[in-house]
Structures are given as structure tokens and as C-alpha cells.
VEXNUDREN-114542 format. One record per residue (C-alpha): residue number from 1; x, y, z; residue in one letter. Coordinates in nm, 2 decimals, padded with zeros to 4 digits. Layout:
! VEXNUDREN-114542
n  u  v  w  res
NUM  X  Y  Z  a
...
END
This chain:
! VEXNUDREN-114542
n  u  v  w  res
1  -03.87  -00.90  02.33  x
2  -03.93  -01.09  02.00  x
3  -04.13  -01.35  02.19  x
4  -04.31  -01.11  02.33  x
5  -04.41  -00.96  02.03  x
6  -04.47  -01.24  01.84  x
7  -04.70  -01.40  02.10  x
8  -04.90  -01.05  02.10  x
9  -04.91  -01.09  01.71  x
10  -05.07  -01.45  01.75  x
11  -05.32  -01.41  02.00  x
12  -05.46  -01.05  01.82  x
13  -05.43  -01.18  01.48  x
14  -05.56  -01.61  01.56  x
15  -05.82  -01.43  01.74  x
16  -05.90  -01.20  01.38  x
17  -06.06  -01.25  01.09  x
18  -05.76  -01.28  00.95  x
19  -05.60  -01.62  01.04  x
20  -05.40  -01.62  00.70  x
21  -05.22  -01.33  00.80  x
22  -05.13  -01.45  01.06  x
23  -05.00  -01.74  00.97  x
24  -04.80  -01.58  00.73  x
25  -04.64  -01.29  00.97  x
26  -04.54  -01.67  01.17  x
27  -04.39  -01.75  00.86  x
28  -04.19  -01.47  00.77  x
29  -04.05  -01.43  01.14  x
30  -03.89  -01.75  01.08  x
31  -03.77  -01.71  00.77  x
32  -03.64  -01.37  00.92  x
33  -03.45  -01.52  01.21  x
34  -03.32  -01.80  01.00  x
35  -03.21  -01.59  00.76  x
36  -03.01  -01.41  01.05  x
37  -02.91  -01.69  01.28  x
38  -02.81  -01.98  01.01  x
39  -02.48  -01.73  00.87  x
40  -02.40  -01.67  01.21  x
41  -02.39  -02.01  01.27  x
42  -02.18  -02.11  01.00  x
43  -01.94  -01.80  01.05  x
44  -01.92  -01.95  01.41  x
45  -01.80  -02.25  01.32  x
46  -01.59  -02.11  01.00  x
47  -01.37  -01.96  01.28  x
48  -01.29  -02.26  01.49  x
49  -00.98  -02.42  01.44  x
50  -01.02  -02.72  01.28  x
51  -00.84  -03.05  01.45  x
52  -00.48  -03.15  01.30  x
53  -00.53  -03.48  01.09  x
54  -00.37  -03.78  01.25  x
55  -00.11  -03.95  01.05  x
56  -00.27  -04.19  00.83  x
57  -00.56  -04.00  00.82  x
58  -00.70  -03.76  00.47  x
59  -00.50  -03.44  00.48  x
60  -00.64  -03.12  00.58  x
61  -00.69  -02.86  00.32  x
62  -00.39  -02.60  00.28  x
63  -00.44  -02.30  00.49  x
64  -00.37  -01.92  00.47  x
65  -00.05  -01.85  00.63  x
66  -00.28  -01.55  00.84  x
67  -00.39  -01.70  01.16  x
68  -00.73  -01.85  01.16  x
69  -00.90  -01.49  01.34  x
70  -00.75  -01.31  01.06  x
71  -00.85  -01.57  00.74  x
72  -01.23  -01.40  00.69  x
73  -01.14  -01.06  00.76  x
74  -00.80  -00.76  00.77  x
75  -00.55  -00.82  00.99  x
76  -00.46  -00.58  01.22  x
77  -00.20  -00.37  00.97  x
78  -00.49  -00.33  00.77  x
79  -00.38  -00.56  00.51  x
80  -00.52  -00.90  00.36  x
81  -00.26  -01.10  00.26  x
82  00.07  -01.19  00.39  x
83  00.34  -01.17  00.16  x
84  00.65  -01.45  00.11  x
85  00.86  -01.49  -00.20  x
86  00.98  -01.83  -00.34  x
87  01.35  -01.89  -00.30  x
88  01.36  -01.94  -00.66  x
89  01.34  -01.57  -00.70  x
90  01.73  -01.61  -00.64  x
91  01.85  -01.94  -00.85  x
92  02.13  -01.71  -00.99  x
93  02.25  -01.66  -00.66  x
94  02.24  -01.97  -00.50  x
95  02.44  -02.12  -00.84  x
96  02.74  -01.88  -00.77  x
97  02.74  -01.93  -00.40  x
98  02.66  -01.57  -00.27  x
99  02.35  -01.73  -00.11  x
100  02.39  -02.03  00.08  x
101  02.11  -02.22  00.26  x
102  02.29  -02.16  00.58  x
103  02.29  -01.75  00.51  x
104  01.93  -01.78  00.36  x
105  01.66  -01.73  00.69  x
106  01.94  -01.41  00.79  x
107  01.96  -01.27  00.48  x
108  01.56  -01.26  00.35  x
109  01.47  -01.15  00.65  x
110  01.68  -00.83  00.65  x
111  01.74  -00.77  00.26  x
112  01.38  -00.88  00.19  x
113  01.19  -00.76  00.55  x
114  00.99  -01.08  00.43  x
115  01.01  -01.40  00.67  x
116  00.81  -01.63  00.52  x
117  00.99  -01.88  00.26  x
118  00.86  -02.11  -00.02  x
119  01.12  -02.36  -00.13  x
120  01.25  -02.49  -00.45  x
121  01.38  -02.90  -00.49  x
122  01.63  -02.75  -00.70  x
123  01.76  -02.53  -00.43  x
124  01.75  -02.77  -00.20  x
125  02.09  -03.04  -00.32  x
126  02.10  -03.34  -00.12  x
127  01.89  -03.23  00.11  x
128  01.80  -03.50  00.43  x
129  01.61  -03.47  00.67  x
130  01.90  -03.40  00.93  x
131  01.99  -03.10  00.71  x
132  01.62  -03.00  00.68  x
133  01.58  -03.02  01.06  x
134  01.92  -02.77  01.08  x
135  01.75  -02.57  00.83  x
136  01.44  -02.53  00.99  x
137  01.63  -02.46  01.32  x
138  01.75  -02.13  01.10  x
139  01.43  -02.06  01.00  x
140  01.30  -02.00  01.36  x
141  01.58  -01.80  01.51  x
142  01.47  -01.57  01.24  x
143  01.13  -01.57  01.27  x
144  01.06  -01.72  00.90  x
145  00.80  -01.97  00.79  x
146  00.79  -02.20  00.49  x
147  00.51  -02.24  00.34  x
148  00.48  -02.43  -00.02  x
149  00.80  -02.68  -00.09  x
150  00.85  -02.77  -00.48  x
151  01.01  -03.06  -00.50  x
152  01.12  -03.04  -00.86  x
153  01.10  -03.38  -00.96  x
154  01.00  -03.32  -01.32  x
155  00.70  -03.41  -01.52  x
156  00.61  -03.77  -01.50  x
157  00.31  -03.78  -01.20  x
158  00.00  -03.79  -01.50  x
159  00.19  -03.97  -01.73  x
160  00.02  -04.23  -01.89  x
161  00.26  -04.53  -01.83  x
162  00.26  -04.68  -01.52  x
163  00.62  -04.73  -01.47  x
164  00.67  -04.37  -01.51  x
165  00.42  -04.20  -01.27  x
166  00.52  -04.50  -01.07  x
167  00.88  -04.35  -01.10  x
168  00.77  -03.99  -01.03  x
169  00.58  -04.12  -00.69  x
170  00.91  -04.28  -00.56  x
171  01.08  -03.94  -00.64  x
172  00.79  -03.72  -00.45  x
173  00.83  -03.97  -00.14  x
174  01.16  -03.87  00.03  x
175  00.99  -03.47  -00.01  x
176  00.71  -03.53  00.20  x
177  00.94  -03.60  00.50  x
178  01.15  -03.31  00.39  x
179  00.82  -03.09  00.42  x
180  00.75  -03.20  00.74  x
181  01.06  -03.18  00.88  x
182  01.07  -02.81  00.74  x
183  00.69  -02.75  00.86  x
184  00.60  -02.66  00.53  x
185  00.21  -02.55  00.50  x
186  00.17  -02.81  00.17  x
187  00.41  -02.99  -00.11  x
188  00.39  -02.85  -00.44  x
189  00.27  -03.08  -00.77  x
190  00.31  -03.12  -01.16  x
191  00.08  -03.26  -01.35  x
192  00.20  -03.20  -01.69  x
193  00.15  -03.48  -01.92  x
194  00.09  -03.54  -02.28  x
195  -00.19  -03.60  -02.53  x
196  -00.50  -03.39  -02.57  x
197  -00.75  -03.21  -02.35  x
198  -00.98  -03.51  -02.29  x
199  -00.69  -03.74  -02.26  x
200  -00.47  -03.56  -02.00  x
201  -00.73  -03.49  -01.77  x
202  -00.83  -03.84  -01.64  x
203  -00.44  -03.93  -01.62  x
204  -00.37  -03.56  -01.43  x
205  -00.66  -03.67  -01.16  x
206  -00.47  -04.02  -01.12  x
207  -00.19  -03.85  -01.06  x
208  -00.34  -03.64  -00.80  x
209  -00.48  -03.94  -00.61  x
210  -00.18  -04.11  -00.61  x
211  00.02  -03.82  -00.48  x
212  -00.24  -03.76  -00.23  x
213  -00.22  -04.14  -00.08  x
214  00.15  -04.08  -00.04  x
215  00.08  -03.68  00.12  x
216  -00.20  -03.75  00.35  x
217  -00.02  -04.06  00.51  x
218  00.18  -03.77  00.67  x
219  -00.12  -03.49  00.68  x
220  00.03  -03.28  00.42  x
221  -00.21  -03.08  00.16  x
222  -00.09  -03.08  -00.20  x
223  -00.07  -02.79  -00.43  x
224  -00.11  -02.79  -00.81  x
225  00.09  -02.56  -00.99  x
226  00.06  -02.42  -01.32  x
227  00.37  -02.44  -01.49  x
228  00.24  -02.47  -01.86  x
229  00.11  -02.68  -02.08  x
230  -00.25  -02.77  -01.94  x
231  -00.18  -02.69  -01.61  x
232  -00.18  -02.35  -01.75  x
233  -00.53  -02.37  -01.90  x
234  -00.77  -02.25  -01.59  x
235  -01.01  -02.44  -01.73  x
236  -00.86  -02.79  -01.73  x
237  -00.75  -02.65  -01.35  x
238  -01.08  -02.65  -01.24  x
239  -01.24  -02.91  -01.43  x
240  -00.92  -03.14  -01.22  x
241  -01.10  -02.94  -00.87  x
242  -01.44  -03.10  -00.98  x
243  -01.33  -03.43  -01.03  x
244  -01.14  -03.47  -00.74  x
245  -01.34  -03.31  -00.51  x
246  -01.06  -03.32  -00.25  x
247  -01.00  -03.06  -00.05  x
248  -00.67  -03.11  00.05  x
249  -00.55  -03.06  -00.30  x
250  -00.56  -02.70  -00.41  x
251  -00.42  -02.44  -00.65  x
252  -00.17  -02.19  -00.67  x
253  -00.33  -01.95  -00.97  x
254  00.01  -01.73  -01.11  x
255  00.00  -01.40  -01.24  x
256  00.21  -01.47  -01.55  x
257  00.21  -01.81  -01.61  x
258  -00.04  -01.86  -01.84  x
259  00.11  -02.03  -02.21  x
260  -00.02  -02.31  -02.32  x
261  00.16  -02.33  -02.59  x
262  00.39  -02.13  -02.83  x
263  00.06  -02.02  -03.02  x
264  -00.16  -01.99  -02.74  x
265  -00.18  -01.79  -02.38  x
266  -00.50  -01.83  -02.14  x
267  -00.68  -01.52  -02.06  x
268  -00.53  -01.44  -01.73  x
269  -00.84  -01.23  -01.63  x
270  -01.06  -01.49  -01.63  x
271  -00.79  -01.80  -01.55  x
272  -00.74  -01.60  -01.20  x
273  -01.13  -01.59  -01.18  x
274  -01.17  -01.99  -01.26  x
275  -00.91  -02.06  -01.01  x
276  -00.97  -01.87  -00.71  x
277  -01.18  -02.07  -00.56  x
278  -00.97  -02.33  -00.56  x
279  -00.63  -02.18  -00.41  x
280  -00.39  -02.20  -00.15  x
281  -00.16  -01.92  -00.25  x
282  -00.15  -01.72  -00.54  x
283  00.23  -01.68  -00.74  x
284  00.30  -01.31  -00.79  x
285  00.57  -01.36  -01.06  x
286  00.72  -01.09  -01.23  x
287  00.97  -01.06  -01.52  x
288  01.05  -00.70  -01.55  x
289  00.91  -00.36  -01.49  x
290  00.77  -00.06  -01.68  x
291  00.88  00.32  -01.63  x
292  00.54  00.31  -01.40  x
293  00.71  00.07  -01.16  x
294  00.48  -00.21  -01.24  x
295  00.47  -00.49  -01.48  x
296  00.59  -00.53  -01.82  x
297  00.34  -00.80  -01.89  x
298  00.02  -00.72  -01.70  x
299  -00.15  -00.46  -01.44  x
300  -00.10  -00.57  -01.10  x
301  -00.41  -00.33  -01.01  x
302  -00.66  -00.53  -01.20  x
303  -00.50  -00.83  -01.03  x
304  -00.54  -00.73  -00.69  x
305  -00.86  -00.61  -00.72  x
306  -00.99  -00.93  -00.91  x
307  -00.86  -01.09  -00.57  x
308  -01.01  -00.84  -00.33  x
309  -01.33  -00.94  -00.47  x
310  -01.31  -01.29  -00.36  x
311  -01.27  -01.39  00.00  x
312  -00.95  -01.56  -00.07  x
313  -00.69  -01.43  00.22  x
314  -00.42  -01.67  00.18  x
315  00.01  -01.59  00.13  x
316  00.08  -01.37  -00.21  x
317  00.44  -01.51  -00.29  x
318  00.69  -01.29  -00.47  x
319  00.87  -01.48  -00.80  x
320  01.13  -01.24  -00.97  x
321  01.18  -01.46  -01.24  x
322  01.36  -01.18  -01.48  x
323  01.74  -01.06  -01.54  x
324  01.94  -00.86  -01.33  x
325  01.98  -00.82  -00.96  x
326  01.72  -01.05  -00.84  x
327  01.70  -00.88  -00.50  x
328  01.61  -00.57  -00.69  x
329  01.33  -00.75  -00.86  x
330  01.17  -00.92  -00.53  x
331  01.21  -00.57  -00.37  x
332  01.01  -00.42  -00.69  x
333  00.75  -00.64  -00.71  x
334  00.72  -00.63  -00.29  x
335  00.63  -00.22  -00.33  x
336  00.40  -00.32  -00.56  x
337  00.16  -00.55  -00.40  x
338  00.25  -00.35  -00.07  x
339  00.00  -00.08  -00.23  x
340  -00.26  -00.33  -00.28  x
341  -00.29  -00.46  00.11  x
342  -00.03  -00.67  00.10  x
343  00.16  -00.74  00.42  x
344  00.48  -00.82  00.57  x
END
């Protein structure tokens, strides 16, 4: 029918007295059905599964834990993001021995109602990859995913001696096979270092790269955290994005882990906002709670909605990093985002 009408539109108005008109009606009717057609074409191919990298080859970037159908829109509960909460939420726990690794996939998926896992390094003693195969054996009898693995090796990747982001490297190795073996979703970075602004960022990029050469080799995506210092300056965040221009190494923006310093805090309002665009997960991490159920240290509302704005629909995960019964805390913070779209 368009044809049609655009062919009637042609001959009437060629034939006119009007041939500028109708060469711009032409114009606009391509314009109009590019305009229309050139989206849908790229929302087509946004929804295709993209190929698994083949080892050796540049990582993909980290995906949303939601399956690929669900990434751009709700998923069928009517939610956005899926929910998981870092085993670090229980480090008490796991010290005195009423949590064990072998108890953990049982016990967060009926205490928590949560089945995806991000892991701590620090959790994790003398792991192997035997042990991490058993673990992940666990994992799917329950039903739970791990997503992010933190190795915790320390601060040393954007250092600016060689011999110790050399060091840090060899430390980070052994915890991409772990990852792997675990089918974690990306490996968790540091890239705390020392020195100013303009010093630290060249050396955090290095240390990036060199992290990635050692990741892709087994197509794993890296995640930088913020965990203070610089890292917790959005800004020096996404400058790091710019300059590596990599997309399989991505953020994980926090809701409460923002110092800098002891004299100064980011703006978490507009950190979030800087570092959206660049994120695999977001950290939900809460130290304690108001008499209005939320937190002591910031409105999860504003939060949520600053992320509902965006078209981010990757895993929220749950970090009760405060005192008390730490299952109490996860469970808090879980109502809360729960309210906001989050799912299970």
C-alpha cells in the first residue's frame, strides 16, 4: 500500500507544477521509513545471542544474569532485575563455621529464596579447581548461579612497580580457572593504587589490560569494583571506561561505597549516573536500617528509580555488610528492592 501510494504521489505531483514538492514528499517518505525501519533493525539484532568467544579469543562483555529475551524489557514476574547477594553478606558466619561451603547452595536457597551467588576469595580457603568443580556440582542441584567471583588478592594490579602488578597478575591467574570451573558470569578487579588523580589513572588502565590478557585467554569478562580510594570517584570510573574502550571490562556501581577518603565522599546520585552505562551488576550494600525499614545511609527509592531510568537490567546483588544477624540484614534489604521490581 505505501508503494502504491507513493507511486500515485510521484506521477500526480512530477507531472505538477510543483516538482519541488515532490521531491521533497520522496524525501520525507524516506526519512520516515528509515526512521522506522533502522531501530527495528538494530533491536533485531540487539536480541540475538551473541556467539561464545573461543578461548584465546577477546572476552565477551559481562551479561545480565536475565536471559537474553528478557535483557531490554520485564520479565514475566513483572520485575527488571534479578536479585543475588554476595556470600560476603555472611563472613561472620563462615568464620565460626555455621556456614560451610558444602551447606551454602542448600541453605541460601531456602533461608534467602535467592539462588544466585556472587563469591568472595576470602571465602573461598584453598580452593582448587577439583573443589570448585564439587562446589559447582552443589550449586546446580539447587538451582543456584554464580555470577561475579572476587578473588581478593589485594591491591597491587595498578601499582606502579612492575614487580608488584607483576605479583598481583600471578595471584589473579589460578582465579580465572576457578571462575570457570564455577561458571561464574565475570571475575571481579581492584584497581586501587597510589599517587594522584592524573597519576593513578594511566597505571589503573595498565592494570586493566593486563588483567584482561590473562581473563580473555579463557573468555571471561572483568569487573571493576569500587572499593575506595579512586575507584570510588565515578568520575575516575568512567574516565578508566573511555580509555579502555573494552567492552568486556565493566563496572559494578555500589550504593554505599562511595569514600574517597576520610574527608571526602562522591555524590552517590550522580556516581550511580556516571557509572551506569558502564555496568555489569550493580552492589546493593546495606549497613543498617531506619524505623522505615530502609537505609540508614541513603533512600533506596531514589536509587531504584535513578536505575529504572536507564535501560540497565542486569543482577542487583544484596551486601549486608552491618552488625548483627547477617541473615536478618540480607532478608531486609531483599524486601526492600523487592518493592522496587526486583526479582527472585
Amino acid at each position: 500500500m505505501t508503494w502504491r501510494i507513493d507511486c500515485f504521489i510521484r506521477i500526480k505531483l512530477l507531472g505538477s507544477d510543483e516538482p519541488n514538492l515532490a521531491i521533497s514528499i520522496c524525501m520525507q517518505r524516506r526519512l520516515f521509513l528509515g526512521n522506522i525501519l533502522k531501530p527495528i533493525g538494530l533491536i533485531t539484532t540487539a536480541c540475538v545471542g551473541a556467539t561464545p568467544p573461543a578461548p584465546g579469543s577477546a572476552a565477551a562483555p559481562a551479561q545480565p544474569d536475565a536471559p537474553k529475551t528478557e535483557a531490554l524489557t520485564k520479565n514475566k514476574s513483572g520485575g527488571f532485575n534479578a536479585l543475588a547477594v554476595a556470600q560476603a553478606s555472611f563472613h561472620r558466619m563462615f568464620k565460626d563455621g555455621s556456614l560451610t561451603l558444602d551447606t551454602f547452595p542448600q541453605w541460601v536457597k531456602m533461608q534467602c529464596g535467592l539462588t544466585r551467588v556472587q563469591w568472595s576469595g576470602g571465602l573461598l580457603p584453598a580452593i582448587t579447581q577439583a573443589s570448585a568443580k564439587t562446589l559447582r556440582g552443589a550449586c546446580d542441584a539447587q538451582g543456584v548461579r554464580s555470577l561475579l567471583i572476587d578473588p581478593s588478592i589485594g591491591i597491587g594490579l595498578a601499582s606502579a612497580d612492575a614487580g608488584v602488578s607483576g605479583a598481583a597478575l600471578e595471584r589473579l591467574k589460578p582465579w580465572c580457572d576457578i571462575a570457570i570451573e564455577l561458571a561464574c558470569t565475570g571475575l571481579a578487579i581492584d584497581l586501587r593504587g597510589e599517587g594522584t588523580y592524573e597519576e593513578q589513572l594511566p597505571r589503573a588502565v595498565a592494570g586493566a589490560n593486563l588483567a584482561f590478557k590473562v581473563a580473555a585467554a579463557v573468555g571471561l569478562p572483568l569487573v571493576a569494583q569500587s572499593l575506595g580510594g579512586f575507584t570510588s570517584n565515578a568520575t575516575f570510573m568512567a574516565a578508566l571506561m573511555e580509555q579502555l574502550k573494552n567492552a568486556a571490562i565493566r563496572l559494578e556501581p555500589t550504593f554505599d561505597s562511595w569514600k574517597i577518603s576520610e574527608q571526602e565522599t562522591y555524590n552517590r546520585a550522580r556516581g550511580m549516573g556516571l557509572m551506569l552505562p558502564y555496568a555489569a551488576s550493580i552492589l546493593a550494600d546495606y549497613t543498617d536500617f531506619a524505623t522505615d525499614g530502609d537505609s540508614v545511609n541513603f533512600k533506596s527509592d531514589y536509587l531504584m528509580r535513578q536505575i529504572r531510568a536507564t535501560t540497565f537490567r542486569g543482577p542487583v546483588a544484596i551486601l549486608y555488610k552491618g552488625p548483627g544477624d547477617e541473615l536478618a540484614g540480607v532478608l531486609k534489604a531483599k524486601s526492600i528492592l523487592i518493592k522496587y521490581k526486583c526479582v527472585v
